[in-house]
C-alpha positions as CSV (number, residue, x, y, z in Angstrom):
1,X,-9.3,5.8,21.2
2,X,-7.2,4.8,17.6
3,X,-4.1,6.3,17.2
4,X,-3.2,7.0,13.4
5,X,1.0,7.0,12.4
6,X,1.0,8.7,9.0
7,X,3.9,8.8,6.6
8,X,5.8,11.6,4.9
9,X,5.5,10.8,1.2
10,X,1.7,11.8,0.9
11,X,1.6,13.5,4.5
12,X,-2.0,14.9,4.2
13,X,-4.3,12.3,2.5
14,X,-2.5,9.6,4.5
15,X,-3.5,11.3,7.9
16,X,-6.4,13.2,7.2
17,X,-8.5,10.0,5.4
18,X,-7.7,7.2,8.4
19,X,-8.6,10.0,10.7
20,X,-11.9,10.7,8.9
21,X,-12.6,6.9,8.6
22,X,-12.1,6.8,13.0
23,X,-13.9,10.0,13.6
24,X,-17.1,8.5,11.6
25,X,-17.4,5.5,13.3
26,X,-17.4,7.6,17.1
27,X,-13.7,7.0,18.2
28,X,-11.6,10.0,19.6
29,X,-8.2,10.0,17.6
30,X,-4.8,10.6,18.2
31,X,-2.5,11.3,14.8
32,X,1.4,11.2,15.0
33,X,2.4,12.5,11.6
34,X,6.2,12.0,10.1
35,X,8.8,13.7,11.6
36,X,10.2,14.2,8.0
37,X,7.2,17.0,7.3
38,X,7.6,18.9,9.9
39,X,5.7,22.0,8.2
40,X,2.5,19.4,7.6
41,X,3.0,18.1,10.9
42,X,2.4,21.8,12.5
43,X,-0.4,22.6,10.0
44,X,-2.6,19.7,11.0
45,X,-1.9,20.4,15.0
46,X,-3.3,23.7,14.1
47,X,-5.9,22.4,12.2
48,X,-6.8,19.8,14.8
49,X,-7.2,22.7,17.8
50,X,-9.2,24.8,15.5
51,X,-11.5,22.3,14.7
52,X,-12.4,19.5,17.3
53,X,-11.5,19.6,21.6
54,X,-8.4,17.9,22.3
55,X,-10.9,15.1,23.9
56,X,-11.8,14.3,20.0
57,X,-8.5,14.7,18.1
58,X,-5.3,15.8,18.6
59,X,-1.9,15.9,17.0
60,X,1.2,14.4,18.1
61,X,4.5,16.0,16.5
62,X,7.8,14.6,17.3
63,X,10.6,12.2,16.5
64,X,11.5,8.5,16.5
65,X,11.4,8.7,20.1
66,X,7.7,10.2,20.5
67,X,7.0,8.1,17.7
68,X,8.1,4.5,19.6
69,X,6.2,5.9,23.1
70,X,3.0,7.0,20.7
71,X,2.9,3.3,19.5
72,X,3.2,1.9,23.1
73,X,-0.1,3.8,24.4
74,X,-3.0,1.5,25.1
75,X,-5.6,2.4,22.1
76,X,-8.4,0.6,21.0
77,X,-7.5,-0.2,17.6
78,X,-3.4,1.3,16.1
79,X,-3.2,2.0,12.4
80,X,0.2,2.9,10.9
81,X,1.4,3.2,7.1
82,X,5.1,3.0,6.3
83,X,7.7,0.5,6.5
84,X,7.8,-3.2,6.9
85,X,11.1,-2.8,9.5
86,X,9.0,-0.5,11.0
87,X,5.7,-1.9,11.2
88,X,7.2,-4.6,13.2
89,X,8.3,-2.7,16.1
90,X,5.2,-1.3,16.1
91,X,3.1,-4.1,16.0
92,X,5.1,-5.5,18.4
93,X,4.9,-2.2,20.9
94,X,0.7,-2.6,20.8
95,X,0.9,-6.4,21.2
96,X,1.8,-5.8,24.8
97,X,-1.6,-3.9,25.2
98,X,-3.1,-6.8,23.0
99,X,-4.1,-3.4,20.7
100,X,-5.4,-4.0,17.6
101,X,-3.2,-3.1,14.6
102,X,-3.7,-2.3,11.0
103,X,-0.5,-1.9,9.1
104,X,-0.7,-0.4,5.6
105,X,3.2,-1.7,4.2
106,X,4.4,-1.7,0.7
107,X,6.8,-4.2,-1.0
108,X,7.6,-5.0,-4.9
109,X,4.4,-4.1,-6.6
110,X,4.4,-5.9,-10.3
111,X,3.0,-4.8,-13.2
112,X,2.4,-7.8,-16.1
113,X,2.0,-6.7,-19.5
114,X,0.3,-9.6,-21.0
115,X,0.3,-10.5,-24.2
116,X,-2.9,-9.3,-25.1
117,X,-1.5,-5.8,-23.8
118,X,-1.9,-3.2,-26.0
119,X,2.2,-1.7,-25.1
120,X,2.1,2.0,-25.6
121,X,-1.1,2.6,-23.8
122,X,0.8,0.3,-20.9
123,X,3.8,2.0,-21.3
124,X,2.0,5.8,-20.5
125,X,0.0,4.3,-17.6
126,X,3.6,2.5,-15.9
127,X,5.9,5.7,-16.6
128,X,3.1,7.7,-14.8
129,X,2.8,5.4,-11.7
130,X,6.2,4.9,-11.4
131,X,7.7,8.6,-11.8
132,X,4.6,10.0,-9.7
133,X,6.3,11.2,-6.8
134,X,9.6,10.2,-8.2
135,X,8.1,7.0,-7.5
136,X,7.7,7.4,-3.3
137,X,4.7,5.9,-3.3
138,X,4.1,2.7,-1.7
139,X,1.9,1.1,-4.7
140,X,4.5,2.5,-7.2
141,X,5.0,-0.1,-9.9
142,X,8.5,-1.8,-8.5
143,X,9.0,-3.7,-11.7
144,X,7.7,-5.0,-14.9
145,X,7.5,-8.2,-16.5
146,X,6.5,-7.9,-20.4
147,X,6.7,-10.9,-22.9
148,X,9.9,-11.5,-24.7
149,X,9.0,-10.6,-28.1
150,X,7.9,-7.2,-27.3
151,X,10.4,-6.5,-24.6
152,X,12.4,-3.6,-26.7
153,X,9.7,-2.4,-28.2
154,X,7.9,-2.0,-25.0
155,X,11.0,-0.1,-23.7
156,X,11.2,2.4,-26.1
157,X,7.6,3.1,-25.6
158,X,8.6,3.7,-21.7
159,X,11.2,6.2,-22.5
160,X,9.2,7.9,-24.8
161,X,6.2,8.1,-22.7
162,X,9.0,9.1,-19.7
163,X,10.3,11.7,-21.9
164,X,7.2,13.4,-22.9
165,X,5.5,13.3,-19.2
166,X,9.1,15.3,-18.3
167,X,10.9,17.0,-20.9
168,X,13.1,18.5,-18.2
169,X,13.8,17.6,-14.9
170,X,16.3,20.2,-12.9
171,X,13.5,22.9,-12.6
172,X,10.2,21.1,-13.0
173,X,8.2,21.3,-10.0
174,X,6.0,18.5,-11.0
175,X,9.2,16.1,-11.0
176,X,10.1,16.1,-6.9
177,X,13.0,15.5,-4.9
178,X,14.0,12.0,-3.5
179,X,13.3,13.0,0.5
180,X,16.0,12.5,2.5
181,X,20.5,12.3,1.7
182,X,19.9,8.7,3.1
183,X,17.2,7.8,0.4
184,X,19.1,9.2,-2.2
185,X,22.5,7.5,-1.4
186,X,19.9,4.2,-0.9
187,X,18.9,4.5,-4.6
188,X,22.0,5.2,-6.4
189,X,24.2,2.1,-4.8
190,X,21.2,0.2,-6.7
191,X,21.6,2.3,-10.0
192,X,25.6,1.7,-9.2
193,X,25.5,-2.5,-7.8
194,X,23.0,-2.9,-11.2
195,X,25.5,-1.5,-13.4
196,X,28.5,-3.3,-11.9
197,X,26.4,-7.0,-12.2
198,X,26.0,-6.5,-15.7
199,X,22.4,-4.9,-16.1
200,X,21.6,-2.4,-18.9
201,X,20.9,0.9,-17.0
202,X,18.8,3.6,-19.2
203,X,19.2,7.1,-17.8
204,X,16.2,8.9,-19.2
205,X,17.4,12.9,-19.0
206,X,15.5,14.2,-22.4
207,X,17.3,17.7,-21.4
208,X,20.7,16.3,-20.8
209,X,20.8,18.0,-17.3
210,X,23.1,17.8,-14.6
211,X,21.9,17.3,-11.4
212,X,23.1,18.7,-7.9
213,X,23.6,16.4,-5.3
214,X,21.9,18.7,-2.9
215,X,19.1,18.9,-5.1
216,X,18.5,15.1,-4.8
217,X,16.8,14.5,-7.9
218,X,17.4,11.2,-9.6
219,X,16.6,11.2,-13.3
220,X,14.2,8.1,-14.1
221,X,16.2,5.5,-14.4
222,X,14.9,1.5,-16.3
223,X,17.1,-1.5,-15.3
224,X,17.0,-4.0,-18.0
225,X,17.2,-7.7,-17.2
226,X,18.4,-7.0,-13.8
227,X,19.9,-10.7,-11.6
228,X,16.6,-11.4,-8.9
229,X,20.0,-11.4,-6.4
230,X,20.4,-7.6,-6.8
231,X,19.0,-5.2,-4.4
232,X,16.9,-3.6,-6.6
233,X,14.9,-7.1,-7.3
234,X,14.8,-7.7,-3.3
235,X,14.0,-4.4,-1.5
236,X,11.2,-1.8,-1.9
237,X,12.7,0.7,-4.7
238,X,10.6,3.8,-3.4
239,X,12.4,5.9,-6.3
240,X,12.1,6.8,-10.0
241,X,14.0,3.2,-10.7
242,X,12.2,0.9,-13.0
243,X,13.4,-2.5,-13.5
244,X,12.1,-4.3,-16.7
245,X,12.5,-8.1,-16.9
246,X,11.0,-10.6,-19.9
247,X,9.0,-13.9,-20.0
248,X,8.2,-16.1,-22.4
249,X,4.7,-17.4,-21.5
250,X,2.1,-15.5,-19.3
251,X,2.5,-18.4,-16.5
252,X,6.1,-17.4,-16.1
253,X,5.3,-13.8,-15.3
254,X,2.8,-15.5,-12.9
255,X,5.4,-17.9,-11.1
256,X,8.1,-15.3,-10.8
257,X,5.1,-13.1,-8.9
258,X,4.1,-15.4,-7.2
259,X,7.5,-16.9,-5.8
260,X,7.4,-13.6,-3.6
261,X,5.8,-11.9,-1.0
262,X,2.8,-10.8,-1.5
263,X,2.5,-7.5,-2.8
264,X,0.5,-4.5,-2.1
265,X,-1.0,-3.7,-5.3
266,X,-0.7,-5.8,-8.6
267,X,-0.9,-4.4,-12.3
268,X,-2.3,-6.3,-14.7
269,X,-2.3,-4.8,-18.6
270,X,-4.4,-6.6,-21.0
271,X,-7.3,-6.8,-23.6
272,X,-7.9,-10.2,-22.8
273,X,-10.5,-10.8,-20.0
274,X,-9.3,-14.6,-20.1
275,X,-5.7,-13.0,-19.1
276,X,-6.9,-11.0,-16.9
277,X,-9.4,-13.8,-14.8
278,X,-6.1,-15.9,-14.9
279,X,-3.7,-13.5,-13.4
280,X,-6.3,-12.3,-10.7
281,X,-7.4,-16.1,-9.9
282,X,-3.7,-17.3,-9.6
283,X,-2.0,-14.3,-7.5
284,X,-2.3,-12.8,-4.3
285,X,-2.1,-9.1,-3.4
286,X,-3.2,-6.4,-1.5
287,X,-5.2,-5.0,-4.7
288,X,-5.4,-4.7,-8.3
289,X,-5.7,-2.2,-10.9
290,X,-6.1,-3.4,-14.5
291,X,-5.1,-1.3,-17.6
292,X,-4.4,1.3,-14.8
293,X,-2.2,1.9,-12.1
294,X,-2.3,3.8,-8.3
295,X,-6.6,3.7,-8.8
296,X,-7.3,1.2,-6.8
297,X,-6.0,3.5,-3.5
298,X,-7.9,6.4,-5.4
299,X,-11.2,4.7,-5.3
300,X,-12.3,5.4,-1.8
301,X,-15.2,2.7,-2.5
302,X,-12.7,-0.1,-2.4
303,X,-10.9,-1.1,0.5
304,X,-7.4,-0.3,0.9
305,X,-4.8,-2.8,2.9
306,X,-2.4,-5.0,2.1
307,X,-1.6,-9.1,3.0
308,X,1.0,-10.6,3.8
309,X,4.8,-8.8,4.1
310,X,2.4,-6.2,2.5
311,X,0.3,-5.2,5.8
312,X,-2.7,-6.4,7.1
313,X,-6.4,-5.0,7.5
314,X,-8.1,-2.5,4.7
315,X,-9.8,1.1,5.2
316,X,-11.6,3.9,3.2
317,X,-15.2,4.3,3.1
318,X,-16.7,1.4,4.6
319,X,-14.5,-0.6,5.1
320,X,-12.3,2.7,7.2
321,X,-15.4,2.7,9.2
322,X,-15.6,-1.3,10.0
323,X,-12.2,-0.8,11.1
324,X,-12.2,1.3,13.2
325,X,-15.6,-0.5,14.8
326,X,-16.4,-3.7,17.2
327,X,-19.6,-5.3,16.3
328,X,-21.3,-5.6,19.7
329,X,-23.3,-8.4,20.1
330,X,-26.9,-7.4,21.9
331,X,-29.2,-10.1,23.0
332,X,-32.4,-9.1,24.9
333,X,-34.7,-11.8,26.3
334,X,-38.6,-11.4,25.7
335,X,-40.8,-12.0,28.8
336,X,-42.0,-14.7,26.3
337,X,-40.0,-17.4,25.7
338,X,-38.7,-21.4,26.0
339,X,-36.3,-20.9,29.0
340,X,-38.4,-23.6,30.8
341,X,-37.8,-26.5,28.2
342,X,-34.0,-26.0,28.5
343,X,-33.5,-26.2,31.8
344,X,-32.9,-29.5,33.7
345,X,-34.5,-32.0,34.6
346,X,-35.5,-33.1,31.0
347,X,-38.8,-34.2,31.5
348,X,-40.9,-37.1,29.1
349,X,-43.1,-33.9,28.4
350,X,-39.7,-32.1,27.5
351,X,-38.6,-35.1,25.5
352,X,-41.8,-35.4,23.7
353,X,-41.9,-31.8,22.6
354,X,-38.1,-32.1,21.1
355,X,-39.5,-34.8,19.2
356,X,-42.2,-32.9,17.7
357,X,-39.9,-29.9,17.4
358,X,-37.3,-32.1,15.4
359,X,-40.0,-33.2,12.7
360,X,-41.3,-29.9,11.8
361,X,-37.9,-28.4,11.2
């Protein structure tokens, strides 16, 4: 049996392909979807009943408290996707069954633009992973390091590119809602502590539209040179907040990635396959996309998992289905064989033949 904890920023895909990935390789699955998507939650139950005996898979809807005794049941292997807190109090809820766990996390995913980058193409490809979702995605770009000398430039390309993607924001149903009052409270004391320490904030808001609080929208928002002290350099963003930080040579943009946990996806932008082999060779992280951002969890070829503060094991495709497998080790003994010259006593005969045996091989 695996039991699957999905999330509520991509509520479908994040249940329905570990599920797939469990039901291929013969398990019978139990889902508990976010309590925050209530509406999905319901649709997949009904779904689930239509579809497959209870026996096979089933749905579990509920709160935190369903949620905490779902992750204490004895399965066979426990995936969840979501937070780091989180993950840990579920990781340490299947330890008492010794279940095995595959966490799918987040963290600060980077994106260097190198200086072999060409910077509006990188710009477009940032503002869309970043602002996708309002930017509740869990491989969002978190923050951007781009060489010194192009550092404005670069900027303006991103509010350009921003501004075009969203022209307005109030009404357009392509530019979503920050999920809960908590998250959206969460995200402006970063716009507000950034602005306090001294960081440039640029508010991009092409319509000059005001926004309802009970709307929850938060207009995409860049954070120039923020302090690595602030809160929006230390914790997940999980919003439309992009902060943008210099370097002046390509190993600094390495150093300052790699003086942090490690992420679950990485960004590298660059013409340069000689930049590009050195930032793979000399980082760690979950995976990469280069020249491109969120494809790497799109690809359904390539794993998908994190390391580190990031998660731990990988699914889709094949690697979904050697997850959710145990290699069983079968050996069969033919009426045929050498049992005779391993069993005591060792005989000259016996000794002789290892002799032999040891010259041939």
């Amino acid at each position: 049996m695996v039991g699957v904890i999905s999330p509520w920023n991509f509520p479908l895909i994040l249940s329905i392909a570990p599920v797939a990935g469990a039901l291929a390789a013969g398990n019978r699955v139990m889902l508990k979807p976010s309590e925050y998507t209530p509406k999905t939650s319901k649709l997949l139950a009904q779904l689930a009943t239509e579809c497959f005996e209870t026996d096979e898979f089933t749905v579990v809807e509920g709160g935190v408290e369903v949620g905490k005794a779902f992750s204490e049941l004895p399965f066979d292997h426990l995936l969840f996707t979501g937070s780091k807190q989180t993950a840990k109090e579920v990781a340490k809820a299947a330890a008492e069954n010794l279940t095995p766990t595959t966490l799918e996390l987040g963290g600060k995913s980077p994106a260097i633009v190198c200086p072999g980058a060409d910077l509006k193409r990188s710009a477009n490809r940032i503002a869309f992973g970043k602002l996708a979702n309002a930017g509740q995605v869990c491989i969002s770009p978190d923050y951007v390091l781009v060489e010194r000398s192009r550092f404005h430039n670069f900027v303006e390309h991103l509010q350009s590119q921003a501004s075009k993607a969203y022209p307005n924001l109030g009404e357009n149903p392509h530019y979503t809602s920050i999920i809960s009052n908590q998250h959206f409270s969460r995200l402006n004391q970063m716009i507000e502590e950034a602005r306090e320490k001294g960081a440039e904030v640029i508010t991009i808001n092409p319509a000059g539209e005001d926004f309802p609080m009970e709307n929850r929208k938060i207009p995409p928002t860049l954070i120039l040179l923020p302090d690595p002290s602030l809160k929006v350099m230390q914790e997940e963003i999980f919003g439309p907040i992009l902060p943008v930080l210099s370097y002046e040579k390509l190993e600094d943009a390495i150093d300052f990635v790699k003086q942090r946990e490690h992420p679950l996806g990485l960004y590298i932008f660059t013409e340069s396959s000689q930049e590009r082999e050195k930032v793979l060779r000399e980082t760690v992280s979950g995976g990469v996309s280069v020249n491109e951002v969120l494809y790497q969890f799109v690809c359904e070829t390539l794993p998908f998992g994190g390391v580190g503060a990031s998660g731990m094991g990988a699914y889709h495709g094949q690697a979904g289905f050697d997850t959710f497998s145990h290699l069983k080790p079968i050996f069969i003994q033919p009426r045929l064989n050498f049992d005779f010259f391993l069993m005591p006593p060792v005989t000259p005969l016996k000794r002789l033949i290892a002799r032999i045996f040891r010259k041939l091989v």
